[in-house]
C-alpha positions as a Markdown table, in Angstrom:
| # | Residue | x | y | z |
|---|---|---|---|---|
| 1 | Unk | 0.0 | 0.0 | 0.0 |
| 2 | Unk | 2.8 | 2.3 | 1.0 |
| 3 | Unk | 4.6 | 1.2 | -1.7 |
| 4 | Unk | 2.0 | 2.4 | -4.4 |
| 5 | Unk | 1.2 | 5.6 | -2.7 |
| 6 | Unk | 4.8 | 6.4 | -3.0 |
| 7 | Unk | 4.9 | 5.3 | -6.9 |
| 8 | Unk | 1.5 | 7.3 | -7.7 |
| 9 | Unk | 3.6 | 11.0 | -5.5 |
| 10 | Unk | 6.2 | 10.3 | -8.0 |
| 11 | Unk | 4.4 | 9.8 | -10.7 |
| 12 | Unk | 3.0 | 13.4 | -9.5 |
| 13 | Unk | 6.1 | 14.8 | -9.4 |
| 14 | Unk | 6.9 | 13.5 | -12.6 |
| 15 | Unk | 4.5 | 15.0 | -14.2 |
| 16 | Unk | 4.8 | 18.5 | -12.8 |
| 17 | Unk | 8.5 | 18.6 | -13.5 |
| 18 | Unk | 7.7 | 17.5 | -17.1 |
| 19 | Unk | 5.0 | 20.6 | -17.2 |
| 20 | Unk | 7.0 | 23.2 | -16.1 |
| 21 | Unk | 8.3 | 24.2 | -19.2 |
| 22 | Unk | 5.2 | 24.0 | -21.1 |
| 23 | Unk | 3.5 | 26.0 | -17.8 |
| 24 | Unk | 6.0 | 28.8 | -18.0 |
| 25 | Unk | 5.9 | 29.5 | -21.7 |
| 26 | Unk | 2.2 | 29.8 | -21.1 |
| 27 | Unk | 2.2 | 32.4 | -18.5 |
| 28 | Unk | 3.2 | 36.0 | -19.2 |
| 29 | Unk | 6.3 | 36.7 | -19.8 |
| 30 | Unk | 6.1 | 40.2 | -19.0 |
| 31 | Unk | 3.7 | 43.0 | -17.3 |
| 32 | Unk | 3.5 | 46.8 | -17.1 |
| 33 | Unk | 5.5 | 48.3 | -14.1 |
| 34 | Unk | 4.9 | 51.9 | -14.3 |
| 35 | Unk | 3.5 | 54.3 | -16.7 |
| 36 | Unk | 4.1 | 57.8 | -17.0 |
| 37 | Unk | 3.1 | 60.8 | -19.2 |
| 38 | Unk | 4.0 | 64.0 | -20.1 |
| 39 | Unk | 4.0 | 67.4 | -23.1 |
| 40 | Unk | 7.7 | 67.7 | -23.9 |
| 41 | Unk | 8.7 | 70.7 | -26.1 |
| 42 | Unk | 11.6 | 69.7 | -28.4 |
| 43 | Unk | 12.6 | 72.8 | -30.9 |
| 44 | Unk | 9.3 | 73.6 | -32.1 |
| 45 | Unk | 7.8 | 70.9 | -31.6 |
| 46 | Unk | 5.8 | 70.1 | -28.5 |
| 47 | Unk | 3.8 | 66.5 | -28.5 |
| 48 | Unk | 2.4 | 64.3 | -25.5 |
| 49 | Unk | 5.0 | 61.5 | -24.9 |
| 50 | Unk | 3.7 | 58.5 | -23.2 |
| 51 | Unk | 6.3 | 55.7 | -21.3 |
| 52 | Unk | 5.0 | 52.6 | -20.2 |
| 53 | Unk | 7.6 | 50.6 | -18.5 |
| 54 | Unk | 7.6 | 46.6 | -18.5 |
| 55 | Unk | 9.6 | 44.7 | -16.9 |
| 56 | Unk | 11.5 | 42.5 | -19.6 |
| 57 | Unk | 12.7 | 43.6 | -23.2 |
| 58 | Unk | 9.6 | 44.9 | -25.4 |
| 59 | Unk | 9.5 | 43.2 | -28.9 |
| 60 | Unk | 6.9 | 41.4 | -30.0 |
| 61 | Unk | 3.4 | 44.1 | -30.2 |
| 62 | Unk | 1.5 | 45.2 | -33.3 |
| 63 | Unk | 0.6 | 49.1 | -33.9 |
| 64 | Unk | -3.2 | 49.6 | -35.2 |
| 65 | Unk | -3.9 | 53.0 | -36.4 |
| 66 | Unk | -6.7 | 52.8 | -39.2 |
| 67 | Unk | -9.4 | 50.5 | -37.5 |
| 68 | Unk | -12.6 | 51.0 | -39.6 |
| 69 | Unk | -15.0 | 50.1 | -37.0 |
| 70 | Unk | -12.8 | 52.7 | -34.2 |
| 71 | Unk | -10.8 | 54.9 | -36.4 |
| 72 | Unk | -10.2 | 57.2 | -33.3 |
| 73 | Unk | -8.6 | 54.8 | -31.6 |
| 74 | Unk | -4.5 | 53.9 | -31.6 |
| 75 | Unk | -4.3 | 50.3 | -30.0 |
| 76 | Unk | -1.0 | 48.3 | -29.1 |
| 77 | Unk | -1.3 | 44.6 | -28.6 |
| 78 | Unk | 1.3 | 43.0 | -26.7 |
| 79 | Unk | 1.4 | 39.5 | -26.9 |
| 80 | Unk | 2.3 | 37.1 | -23.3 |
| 81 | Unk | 1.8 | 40.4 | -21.2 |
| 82 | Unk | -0.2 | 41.4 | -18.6 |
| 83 | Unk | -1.4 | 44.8 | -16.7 |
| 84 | Unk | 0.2 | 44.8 | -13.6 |
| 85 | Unk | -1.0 | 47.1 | -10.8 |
| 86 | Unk | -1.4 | 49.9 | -13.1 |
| 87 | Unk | -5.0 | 51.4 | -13.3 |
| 88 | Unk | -6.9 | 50.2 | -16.4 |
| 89 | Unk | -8.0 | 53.7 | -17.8 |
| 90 | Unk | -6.0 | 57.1 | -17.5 |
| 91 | Unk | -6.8 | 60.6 | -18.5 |
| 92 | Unk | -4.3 | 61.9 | -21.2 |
| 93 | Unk | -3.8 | 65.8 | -21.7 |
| 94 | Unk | -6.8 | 66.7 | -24.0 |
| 95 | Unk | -5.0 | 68.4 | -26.2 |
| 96 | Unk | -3.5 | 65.3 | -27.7 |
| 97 | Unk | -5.7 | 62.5 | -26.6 |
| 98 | Unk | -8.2 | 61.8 | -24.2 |
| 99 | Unk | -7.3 | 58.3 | -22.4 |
| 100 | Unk | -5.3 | 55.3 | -22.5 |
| 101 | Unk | -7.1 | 52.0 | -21.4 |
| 102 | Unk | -5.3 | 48.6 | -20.6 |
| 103 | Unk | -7.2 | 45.5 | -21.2 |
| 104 | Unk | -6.3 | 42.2 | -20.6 |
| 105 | Unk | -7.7 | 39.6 | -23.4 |
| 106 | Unk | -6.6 | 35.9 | -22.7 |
| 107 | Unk | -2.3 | 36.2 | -23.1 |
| 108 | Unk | -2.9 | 39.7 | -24.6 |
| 109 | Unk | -2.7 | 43.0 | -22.6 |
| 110 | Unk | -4.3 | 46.0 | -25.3 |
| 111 | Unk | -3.2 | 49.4 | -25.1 |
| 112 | Unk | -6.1 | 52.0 | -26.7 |
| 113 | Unk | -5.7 | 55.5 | -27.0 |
| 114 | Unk | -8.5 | 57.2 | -27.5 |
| 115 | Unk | -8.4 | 60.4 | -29.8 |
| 116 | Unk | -10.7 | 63.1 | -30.8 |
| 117 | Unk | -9.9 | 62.8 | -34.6 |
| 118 | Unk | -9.2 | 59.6 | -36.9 |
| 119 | Unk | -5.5 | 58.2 | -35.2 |
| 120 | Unk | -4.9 | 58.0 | -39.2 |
| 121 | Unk | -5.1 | 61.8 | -39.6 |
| 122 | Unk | -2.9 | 62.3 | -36.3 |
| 123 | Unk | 0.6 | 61.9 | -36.4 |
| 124 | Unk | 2.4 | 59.1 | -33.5 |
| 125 | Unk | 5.5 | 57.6 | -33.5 |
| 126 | Unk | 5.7 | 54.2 | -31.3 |
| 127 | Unk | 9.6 | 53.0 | -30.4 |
| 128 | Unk | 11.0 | 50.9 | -27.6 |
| 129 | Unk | 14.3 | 52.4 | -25.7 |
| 130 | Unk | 16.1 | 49.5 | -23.4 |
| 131 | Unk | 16.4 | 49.8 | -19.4 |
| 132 | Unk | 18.6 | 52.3 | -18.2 |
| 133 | Unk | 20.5 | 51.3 | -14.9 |
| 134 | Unk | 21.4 | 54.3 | -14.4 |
| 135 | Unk | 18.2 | 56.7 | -14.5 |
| 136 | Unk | 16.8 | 53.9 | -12.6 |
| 137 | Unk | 14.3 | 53.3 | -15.9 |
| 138 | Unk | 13.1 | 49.7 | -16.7 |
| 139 | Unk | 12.3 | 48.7 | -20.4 |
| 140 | Unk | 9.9 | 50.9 | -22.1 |
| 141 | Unk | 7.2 | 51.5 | -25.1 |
| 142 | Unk | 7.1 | 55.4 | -26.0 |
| 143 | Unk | 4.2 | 56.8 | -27.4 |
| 144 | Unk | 4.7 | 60.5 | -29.1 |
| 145 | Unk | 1.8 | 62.1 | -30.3 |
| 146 | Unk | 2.1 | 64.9 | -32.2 |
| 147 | Unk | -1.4 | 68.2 | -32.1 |
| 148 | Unk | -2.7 | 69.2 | -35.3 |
| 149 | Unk | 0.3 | 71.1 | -36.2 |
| 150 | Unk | 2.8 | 68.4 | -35.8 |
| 151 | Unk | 5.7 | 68.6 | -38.0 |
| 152 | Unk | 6.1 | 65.3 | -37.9 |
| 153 | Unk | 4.4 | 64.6 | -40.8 |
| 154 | Unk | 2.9 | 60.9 | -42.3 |
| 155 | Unk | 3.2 | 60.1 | -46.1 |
| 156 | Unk | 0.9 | 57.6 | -47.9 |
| 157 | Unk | 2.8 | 54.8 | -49.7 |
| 158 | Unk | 5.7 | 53.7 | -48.0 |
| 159 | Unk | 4.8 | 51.8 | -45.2 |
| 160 | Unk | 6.5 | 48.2 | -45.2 |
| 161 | Unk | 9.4 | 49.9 | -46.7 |
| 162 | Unk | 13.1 | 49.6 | -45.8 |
| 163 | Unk | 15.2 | 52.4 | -46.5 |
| 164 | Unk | 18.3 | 53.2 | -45.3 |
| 165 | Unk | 19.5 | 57.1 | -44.5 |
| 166 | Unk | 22.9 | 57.9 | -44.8 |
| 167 | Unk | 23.4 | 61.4 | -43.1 |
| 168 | Unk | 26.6 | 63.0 | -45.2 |
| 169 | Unk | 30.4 | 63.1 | -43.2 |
| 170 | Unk | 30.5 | 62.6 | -39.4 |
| 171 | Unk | 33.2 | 62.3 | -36.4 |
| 172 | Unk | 36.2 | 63.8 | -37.4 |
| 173 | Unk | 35.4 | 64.8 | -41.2 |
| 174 | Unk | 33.3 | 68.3 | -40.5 |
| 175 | Unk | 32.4 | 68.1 | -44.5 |
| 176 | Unk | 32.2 | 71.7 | -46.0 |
| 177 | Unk | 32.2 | 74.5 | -43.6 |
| 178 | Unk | 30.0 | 77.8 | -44.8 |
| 179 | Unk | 28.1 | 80.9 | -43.5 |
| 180 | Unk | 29.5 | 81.8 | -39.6 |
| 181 | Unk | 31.3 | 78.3 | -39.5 |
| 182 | Unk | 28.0 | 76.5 | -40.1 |
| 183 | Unk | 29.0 | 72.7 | -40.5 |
| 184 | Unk | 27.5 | 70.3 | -43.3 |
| 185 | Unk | 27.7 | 67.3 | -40.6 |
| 186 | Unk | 25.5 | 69.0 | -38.4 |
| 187 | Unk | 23.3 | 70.0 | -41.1 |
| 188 | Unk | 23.1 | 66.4 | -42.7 |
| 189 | Unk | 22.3 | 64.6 | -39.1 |
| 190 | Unk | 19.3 | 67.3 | -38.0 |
| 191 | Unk | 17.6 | 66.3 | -41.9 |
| 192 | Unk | 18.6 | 63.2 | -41.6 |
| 193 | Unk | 16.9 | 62.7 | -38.4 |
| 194 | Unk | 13.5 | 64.6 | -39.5 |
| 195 | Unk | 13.6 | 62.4 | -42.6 |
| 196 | Unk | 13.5 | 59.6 | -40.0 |
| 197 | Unk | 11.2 | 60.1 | -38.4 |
| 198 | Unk | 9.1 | 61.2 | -40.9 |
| 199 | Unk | 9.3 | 57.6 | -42.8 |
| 200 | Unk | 9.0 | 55.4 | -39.6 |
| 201 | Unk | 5.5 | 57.6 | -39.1 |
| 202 | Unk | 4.7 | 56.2 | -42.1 |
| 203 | Unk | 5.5 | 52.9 | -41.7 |
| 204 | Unk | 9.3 | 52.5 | -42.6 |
| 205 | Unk | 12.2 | 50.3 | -41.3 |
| 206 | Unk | 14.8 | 53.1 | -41.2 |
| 207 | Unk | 18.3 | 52.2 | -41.4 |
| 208 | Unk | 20.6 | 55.5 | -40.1 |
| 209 | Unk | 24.3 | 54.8 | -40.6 |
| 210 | Unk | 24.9 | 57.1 | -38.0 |
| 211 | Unk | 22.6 | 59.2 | -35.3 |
| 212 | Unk | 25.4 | 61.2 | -33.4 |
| 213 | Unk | 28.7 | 63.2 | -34.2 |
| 214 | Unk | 30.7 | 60.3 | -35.3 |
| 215 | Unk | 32.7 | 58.3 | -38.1 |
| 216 | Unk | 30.8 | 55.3 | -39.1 |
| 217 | Unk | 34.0 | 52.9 | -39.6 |
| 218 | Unk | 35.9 | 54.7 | -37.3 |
| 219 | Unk | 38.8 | 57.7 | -37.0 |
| 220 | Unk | 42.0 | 56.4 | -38.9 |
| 221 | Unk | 39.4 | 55.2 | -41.4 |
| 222 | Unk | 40.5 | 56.1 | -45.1 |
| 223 | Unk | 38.0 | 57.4 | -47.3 |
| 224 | Unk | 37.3 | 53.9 | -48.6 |
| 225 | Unk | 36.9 | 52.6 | -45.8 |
| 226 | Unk | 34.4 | 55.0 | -44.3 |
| 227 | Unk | 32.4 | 55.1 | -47.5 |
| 228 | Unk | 32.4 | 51.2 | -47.6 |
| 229 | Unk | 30.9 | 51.1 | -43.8 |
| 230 | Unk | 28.2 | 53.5 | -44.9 |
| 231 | Unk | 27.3 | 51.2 | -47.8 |
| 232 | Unk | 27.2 | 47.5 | -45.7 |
| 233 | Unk | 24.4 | 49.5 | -43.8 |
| 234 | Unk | 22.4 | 48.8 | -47.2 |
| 235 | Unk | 24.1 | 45.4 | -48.5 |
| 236 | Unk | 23.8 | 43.6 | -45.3 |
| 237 | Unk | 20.4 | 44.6 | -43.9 |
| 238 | Unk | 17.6 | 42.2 | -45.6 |
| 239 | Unk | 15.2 | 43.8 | -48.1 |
| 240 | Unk | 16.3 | 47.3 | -48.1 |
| 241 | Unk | 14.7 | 49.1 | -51.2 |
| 242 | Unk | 16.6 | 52.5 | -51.3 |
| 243 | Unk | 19.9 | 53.7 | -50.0 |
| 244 | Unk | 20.0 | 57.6 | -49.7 |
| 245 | Unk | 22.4 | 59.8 | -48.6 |
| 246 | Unk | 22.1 | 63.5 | -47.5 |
| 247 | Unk | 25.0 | 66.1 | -48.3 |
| 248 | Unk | 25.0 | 70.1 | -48.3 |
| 249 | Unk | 26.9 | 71.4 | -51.3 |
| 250 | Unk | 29.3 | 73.8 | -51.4 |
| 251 | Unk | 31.5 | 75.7 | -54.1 |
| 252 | Unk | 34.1 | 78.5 | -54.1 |
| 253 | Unk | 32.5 | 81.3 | -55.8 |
| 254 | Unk | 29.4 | 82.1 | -52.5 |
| 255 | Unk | 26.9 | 83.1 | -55.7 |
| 256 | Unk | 26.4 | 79.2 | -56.7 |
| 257 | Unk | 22.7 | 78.2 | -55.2 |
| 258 | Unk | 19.7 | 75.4 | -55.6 |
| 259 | Unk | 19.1 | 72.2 | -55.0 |
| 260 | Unk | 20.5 | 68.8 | -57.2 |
| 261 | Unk | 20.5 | 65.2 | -56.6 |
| 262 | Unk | 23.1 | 62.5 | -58.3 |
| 263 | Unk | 22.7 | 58.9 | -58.9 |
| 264 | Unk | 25.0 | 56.1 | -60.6 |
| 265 | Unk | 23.1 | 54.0 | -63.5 |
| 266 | Unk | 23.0 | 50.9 | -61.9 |
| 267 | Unk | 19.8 | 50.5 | -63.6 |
| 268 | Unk | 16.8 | 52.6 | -64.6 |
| 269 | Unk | 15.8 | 52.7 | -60.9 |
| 270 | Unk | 18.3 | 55.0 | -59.8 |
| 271 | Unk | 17.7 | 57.5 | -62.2 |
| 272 | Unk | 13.7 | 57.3 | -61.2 |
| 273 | Unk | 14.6 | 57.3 | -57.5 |
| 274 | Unk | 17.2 | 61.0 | -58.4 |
| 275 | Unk | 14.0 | 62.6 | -60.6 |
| 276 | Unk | 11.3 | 62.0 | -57.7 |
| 277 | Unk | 13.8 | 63.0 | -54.9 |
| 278 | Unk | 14.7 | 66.1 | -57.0 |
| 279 | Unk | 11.2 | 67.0 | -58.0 |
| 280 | Unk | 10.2 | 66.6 | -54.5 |
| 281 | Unk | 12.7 | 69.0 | -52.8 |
| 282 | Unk | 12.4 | 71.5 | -55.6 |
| 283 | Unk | 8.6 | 72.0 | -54.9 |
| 284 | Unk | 9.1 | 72.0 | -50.6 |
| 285 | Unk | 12.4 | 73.7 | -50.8 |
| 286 | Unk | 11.7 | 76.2 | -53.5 |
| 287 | Unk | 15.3 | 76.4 | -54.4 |
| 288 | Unk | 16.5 | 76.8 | -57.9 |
| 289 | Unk | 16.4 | 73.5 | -59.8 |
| 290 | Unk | 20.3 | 72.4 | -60.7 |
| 291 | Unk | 18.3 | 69.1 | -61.9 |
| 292 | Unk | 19.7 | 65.1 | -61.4 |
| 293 | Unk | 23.3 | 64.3 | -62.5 |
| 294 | Unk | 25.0 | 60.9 | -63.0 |
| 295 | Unk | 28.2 | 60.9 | -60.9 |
| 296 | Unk | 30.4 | 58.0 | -59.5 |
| 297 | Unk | 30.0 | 58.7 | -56.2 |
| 298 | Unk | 31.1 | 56.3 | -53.9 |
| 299 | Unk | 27.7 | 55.2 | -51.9 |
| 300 | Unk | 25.4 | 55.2 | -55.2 |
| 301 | Unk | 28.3 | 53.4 | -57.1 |
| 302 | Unk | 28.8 | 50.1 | -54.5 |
| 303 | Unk | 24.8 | 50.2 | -53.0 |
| 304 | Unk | 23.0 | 47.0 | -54.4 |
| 305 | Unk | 19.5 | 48.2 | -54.4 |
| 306 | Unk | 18.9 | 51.8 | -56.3 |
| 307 | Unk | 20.7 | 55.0 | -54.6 |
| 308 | Unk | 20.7 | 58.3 | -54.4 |
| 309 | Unk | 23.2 | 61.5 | -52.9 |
| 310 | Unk | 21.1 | 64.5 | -52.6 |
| 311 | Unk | 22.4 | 68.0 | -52.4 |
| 312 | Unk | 20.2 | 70.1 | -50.2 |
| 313 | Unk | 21.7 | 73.5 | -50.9 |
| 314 | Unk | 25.4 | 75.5 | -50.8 |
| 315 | Unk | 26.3 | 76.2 | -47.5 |
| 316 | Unk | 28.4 | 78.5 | -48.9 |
| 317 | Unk | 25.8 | 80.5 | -50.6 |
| 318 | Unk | 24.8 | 83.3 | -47.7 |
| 319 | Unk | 20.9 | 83.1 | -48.1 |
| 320 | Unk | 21.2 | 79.2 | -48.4 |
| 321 | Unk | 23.3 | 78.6 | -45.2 |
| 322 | Unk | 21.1 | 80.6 | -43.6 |
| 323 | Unk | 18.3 | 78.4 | -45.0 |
| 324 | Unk | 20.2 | 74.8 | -44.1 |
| 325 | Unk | 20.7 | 76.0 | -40.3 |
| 326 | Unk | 16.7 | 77.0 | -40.3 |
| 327 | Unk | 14.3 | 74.5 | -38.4 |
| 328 | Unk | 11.7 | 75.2 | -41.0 |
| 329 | Unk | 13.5 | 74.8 | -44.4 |
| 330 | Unk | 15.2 | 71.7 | -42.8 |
| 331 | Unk | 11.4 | 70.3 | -42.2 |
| 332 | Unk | 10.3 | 71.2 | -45.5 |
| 333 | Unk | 13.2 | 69.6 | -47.3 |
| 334 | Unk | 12.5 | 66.2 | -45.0 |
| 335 | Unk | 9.0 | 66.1 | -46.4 |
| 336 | Unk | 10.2 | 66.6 | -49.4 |
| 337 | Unk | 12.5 | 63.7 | -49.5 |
| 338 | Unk | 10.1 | 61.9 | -48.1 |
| 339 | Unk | 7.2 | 62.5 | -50.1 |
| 340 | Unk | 9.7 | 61.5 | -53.5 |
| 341 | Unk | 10.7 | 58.4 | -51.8 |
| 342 | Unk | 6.9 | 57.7 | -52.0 |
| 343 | Unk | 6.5 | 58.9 | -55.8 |
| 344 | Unk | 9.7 | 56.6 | -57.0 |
| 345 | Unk | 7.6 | 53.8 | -55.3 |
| 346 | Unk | 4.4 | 54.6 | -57.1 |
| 347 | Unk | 6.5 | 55.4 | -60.5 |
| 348 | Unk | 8.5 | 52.2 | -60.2 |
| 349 | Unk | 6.0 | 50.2 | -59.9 |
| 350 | Unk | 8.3 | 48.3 | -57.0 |
């Protein structure tokens, strides 16, 4: 008798050491820890940024902006998550959105925002940023939401797009220097970065060779070198469509002006992405037109997938440096770029 009872609490134990696994993928992995809110002014540009903290890495949640049935509501499904002790609905600054609701469905937890417009007709950006030790900041998803006159702006047809952004020089190469010691690699990084942000609005994978002051390969890099490092961002990232680089241009004589854009014939893509990236800038930038020009540069020459260099304006030119280190040109030019990204995809066909 004893001797079965003891066979059948093995057995047990067995069996719940054999389920353990299968019980711990089950559960949630992770669940909100904190949540915090505030309107941040950045430049000219003041938005409602929204952390929710979680206790393990954020990766796998969806992004639904366009619902038919709620089109003024943002959701965020997380998948193996769970609430926490956070409240389930909290009031948001009006001016931006009204609330944000967690809801727990099975081994979902929801985020909805609710909005007073269509979340398609307001601009957001959703990212993840890692824990911080040292702030004392655990793992979080950031939610910016941008007011009616958020320069962030969206473009129709380029979400599900990879494109890579190469913002021009870097570290220790200061590219050309014009009008009261403005710097092109300042100049390239700040419309890089609104070109950025811009595309992932609208559904891009963006690819930035750099984000900061610094040389991508490195210091005692040679110009080869450098260059190549810039173009592996494109030739080793899977399914990158276009590879585009920013530059200001710059000339002796302080009377050369406008706006041009260079490609290398790789095929007839290239010289469709130049014209719509040219076309683009010329109508936001209102710059005289210098028009597309084949060159061998570098970064258009070695990309696999169709590439571009685009010259925003001289820095040397006094009204144009003036122009390149204004927030306002610098957005317009983004949304140019952007918005020609969008008509080579339409034109191409791609």
């Amino acid at each position: 008798m004893k001797r079965a009872i003891a066979v059948r609490i093995l057995g047990l134990v067995v069996l719940c050491l054999w389920l353990l696994p299968t019980l711990a993928l089950a559960a949630p992995t992770r669940r909100v820890t904190s949540f915090q809110s505030q309107v941040v002014t950045e430049g000219r540009q003041t938005f409602l940024r929204i952390e929710i903290g979680m206790n393990g890495p954020i990766k796998d949640y969806e992004v639904k902006g366009d619902g038919i049935l709620n089109p003024n509501r943002l959701t965020i499904d997380f998948e193996k998550a769970e609430k926490g002790d956070v409240r389930s609905e909290i009031p948001l600054d009006r001016k931006f959105a009204k609330t944000l609701r967690f809801q727990e469905m099975g081994k979902k937890l929801r985020v909805t925002i609710g909005m007073q417009v269509p979340a398609s007709e307001r601009n957001y950006r959703v990212y993840t940023l890692e824990k911080d030790r040292r702030a004392g900041k655990p793992h979080r998803l950031v939610i910016e939401l941008y007011g009616e006159g958020g320069r962030r702006g969206h473009v129709a047809g380029l979400k599900g797009r990879t494109i890579v952004v190469d913002p021009g020089h870097g570290g220790s190469d200061t590219g050309a220097v014009g009008v009261g010691g403005l710097r092109e690699k300042d100049i390239t990084l700040e419309v890089a970065g609104k070109v950025r942000d811009i595309l992932e609005n609208s559904g891009v994978k963006v690819v930035m060779t750099r984000e900061d002051d610094r040389d991508v390969y490195g210091p005692t890099a040679t110009d080869s070198q450098e260059l190549q490092a810039r173009v592996d961002y494109g030739n080793f990232t899977p399914n990158v469509d276009v590879f585009l680089s920013i530059h200001c241009n710059a000339f002796t004589s302080e009377s050369s002006n406008g706006t041009e854009t260079y490609y290398y014939p790789k095929t007839w893509l290239d010289s469709l992405l130049a014209q719509n990236l040219q076309e683009a800038m010329i109508e936001h930038g209102d710059r005289r037109d210098r028009g597309i020009h084949e060159a061998r540069f570098y970064v258009c020459r070695h990309s696999t997938m169709p590439a571009a260099l685009v010259e925003l304006a001289f820095i040397t030119n006094y009204v144009e440096g003036n122009l390149l280190a204004d927030e306002d040109f610098q957005d317009e030019m983004a949304q140019g770029i952007a918005e020609g990204l969008a008509n080579y995809f339409a034109a191409s066909g791609t």
